[in-house]
C-alpha positions in Angstrom: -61.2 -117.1 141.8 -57.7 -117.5 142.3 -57.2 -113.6 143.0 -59.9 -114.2 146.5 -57.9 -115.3 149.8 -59.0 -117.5 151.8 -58.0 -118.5 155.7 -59.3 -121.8 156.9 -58.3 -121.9 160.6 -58.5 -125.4 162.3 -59.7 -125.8 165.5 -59.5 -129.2 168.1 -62.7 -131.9 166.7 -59.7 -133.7 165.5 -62.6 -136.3 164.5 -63.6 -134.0 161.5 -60.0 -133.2 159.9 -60.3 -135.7 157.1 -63.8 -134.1 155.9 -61.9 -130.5 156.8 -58.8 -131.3 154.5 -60.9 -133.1 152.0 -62.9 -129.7 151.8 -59.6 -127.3 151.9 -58.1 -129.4 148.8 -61.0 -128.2 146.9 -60.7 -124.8 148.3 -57.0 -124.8 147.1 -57.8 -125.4 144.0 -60.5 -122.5 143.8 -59.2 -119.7 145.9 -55.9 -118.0 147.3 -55.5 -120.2 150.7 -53.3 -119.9 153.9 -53.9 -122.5 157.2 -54.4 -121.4 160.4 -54.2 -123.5 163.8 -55.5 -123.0 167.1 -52.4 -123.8 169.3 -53.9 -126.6 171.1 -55.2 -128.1 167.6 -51.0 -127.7 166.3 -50.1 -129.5 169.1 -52.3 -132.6 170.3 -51.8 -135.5 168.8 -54.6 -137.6 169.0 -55.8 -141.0 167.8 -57.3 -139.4 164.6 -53.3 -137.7 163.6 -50.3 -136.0 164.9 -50.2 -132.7 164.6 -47.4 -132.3 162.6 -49.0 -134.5 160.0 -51.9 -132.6 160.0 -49.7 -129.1 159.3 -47.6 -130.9 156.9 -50.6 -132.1 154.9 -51.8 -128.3 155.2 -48.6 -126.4 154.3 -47.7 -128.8 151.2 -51.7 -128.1 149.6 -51.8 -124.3 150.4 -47.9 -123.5 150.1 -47.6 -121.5 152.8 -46.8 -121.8 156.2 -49.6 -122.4 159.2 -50.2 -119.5 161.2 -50.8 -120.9 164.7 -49.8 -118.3 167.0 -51.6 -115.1 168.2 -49.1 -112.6 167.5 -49.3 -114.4 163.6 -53.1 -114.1 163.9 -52.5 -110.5 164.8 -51.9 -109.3 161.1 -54.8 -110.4 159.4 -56.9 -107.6 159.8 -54.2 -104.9 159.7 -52.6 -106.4 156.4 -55.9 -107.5 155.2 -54.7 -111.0 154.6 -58.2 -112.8 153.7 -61.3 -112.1 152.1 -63.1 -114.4 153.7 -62.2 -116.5 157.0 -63.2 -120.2 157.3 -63.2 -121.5 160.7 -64.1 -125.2 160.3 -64.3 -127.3 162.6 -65.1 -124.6 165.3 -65.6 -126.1 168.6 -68.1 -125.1 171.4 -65.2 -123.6 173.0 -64.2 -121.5 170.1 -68.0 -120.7 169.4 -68.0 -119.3 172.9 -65.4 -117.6 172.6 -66.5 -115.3 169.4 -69.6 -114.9 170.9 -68.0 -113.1 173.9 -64.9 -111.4 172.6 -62.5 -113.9 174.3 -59.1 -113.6 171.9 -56.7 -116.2 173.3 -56.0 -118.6 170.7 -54.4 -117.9 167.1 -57.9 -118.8 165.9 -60.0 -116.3 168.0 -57.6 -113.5 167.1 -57.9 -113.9 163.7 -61.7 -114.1 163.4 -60.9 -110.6 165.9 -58.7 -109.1 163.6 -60.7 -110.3 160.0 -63.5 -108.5 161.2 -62.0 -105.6 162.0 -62.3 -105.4 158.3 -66.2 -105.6 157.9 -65.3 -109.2 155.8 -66.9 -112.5 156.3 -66.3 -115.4 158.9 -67.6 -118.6 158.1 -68.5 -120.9 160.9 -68.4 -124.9 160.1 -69.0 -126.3 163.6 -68.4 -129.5 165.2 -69.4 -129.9 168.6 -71.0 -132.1 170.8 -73.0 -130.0 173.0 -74.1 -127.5 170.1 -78.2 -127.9 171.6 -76.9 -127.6 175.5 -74.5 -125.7 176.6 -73.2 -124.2 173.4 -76.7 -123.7 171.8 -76.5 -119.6 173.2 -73.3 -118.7 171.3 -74.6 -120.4 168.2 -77.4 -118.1 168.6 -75.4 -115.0 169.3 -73.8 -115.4 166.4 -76.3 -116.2 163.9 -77.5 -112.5 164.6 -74.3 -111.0 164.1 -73.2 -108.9 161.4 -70.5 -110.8 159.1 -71.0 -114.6 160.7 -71.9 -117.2 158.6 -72.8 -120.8 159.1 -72.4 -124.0 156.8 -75.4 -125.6 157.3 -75.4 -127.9 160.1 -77.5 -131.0 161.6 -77.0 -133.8 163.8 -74.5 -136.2 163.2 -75.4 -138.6 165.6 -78.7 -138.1 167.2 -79.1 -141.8 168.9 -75.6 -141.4 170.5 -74.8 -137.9 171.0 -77.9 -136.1 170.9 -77.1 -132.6 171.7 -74.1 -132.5 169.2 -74.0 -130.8 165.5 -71.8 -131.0 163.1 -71.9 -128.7 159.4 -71.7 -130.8 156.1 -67.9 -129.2 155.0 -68.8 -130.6 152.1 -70.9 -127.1 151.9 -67.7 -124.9 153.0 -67.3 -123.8 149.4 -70.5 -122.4 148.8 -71.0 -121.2 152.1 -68.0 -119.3 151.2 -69.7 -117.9 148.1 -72.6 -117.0 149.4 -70.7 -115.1 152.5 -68.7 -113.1 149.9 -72.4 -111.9 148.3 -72.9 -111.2 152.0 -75.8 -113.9 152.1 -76.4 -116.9 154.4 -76.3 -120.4 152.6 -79.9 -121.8 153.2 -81.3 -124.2 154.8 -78.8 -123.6 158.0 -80.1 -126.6 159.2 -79.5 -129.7 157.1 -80.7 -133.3 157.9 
């Protein structure tokens, strides 16, 4: 399916990028794929990476450079860059931020801009207070035309028990079922 594009934008959860690059490898291999970066997530280094290892790792498997700005973002609806958009992991804040038309990151303008389109946006989440404070925006968007979820569950119910986090080892046919305009089911995994 070489001939289907694919964005995978990258927010912060900089716990989650090894599972996230694990699943983009396998994405690269099946489909047309360009990085994308929240600017906060292209420019914290944390104890999980650097950055700029993180966008190395991402520009040498896709070929192609990571679009982390907004005005970079801007284009993907007006030259119809993806067929689907993959945002995974998408933080509480980002979550929030679809739900309520907030377009201030390079990642929020491109989910904006891709849907301007009528294509798909894949949601793999990864936050901690997904059953508190960020449970209404999950919600919001479940019932929103052109959002789709890899199924989620608790990863850590005993220690964090309000947070969710998708299986990305289900981005790919989450994918596939969001370019038949279907919802992968169960949403809610174990």
């Amino acid at each position: 399916m070489k001939d289907v594009k694919l964005g995978l934008a990258l927010c912060g959860s900089y716990c989650t990028y090894d599972k996230v690059l694990a699943a983009a490898e396998a994405l690269a291999a099946e489909y047309e794929l360009t990085a994308l970066m929240s600017e906060t997530a292209a420019s914290t280094d944390s104890r999980f990476g650097t950055a700029e290892g993180f966008i190395s790792r991402l520009e040498a498997m896709t070929g192609r450079a990571v679009i982390r700005t907004i005005a970079g973002a801007e284009r993907v609806g007006p030259e119809r860059l993806f067929d689907a958009l993959v945002i995974a992991p998408c933080t509480g804040n980002t979550l929030a931020k679809l739900a309520n038309g907030i377009t201030d990151t390079a990642v929020a303008m491109a989910a904006k801009s891709h849907l301007r389109n009528g294509r798909p946006v894949v949601i793999a989440l990864s936050t901690n207070d997904a059953l508190s404070g960020s449970a209404a925006a999950i919600a919001a968007l479940l019932n929103r035309k052109n959002y789709y979820f890899v199924p989620f569950g608790q990863d850590d119910p005993a220690g964090k028990p309000t947070s969710l986090q998708s299986d990305f080892s289900l981005i790919g046919p989450a994918v596939e079922a969001a370019l038949r305009g279907e919802q992968l089911q169960p949403i809610l995994r174990k």
